[in-house]
C-alpha positions in Angstrom: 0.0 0.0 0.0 1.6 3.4 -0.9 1.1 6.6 1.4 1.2 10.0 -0.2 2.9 12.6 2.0 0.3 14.9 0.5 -3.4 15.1 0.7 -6.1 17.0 -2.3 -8.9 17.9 -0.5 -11.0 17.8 -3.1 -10.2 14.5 -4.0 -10.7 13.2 -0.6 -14.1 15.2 -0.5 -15.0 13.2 -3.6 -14.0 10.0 -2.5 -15.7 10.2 1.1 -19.2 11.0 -0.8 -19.0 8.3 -3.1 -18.2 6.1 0.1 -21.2 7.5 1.9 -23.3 6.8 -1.3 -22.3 3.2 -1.4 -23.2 2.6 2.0 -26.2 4.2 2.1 -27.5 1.8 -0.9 -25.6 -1.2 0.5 -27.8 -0.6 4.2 -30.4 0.2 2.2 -30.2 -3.3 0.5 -29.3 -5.2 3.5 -32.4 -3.7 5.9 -36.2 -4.0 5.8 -37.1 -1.2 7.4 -35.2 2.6 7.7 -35.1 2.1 11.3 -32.6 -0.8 11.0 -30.7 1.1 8.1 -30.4 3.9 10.4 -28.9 2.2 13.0 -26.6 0.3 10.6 -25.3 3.2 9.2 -24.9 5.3 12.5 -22.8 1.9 13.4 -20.9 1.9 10.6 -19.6 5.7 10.8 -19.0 5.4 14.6 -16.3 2.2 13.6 -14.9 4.1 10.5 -14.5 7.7 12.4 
């Protein structure tokens, strides 16, 4: 894995919406109801921050 000294924020902006949008339709797909995607996705973000 390579690690870039420097960081584009707009890149990184980009990339964390496109994240966002994949797990949104991923819970989405895995949950009946929006309660349970709800709480999957709050899950989620509280491992990944």
């Amino acid at each position: 894995m390579v690690n870039f000294t420097w960081k584009d924020p707009k890149l990184e902006d980009r990339n964390g919406k496109i994240v966002e949008y994949i797990i949104e339709i991923t819970v989405q797909a895995m949950t009946e109801t929006k309660k349970e995607g709800m709480k999957a996705k709050m899950a989620f973000k509280s491992i990944t921050c």
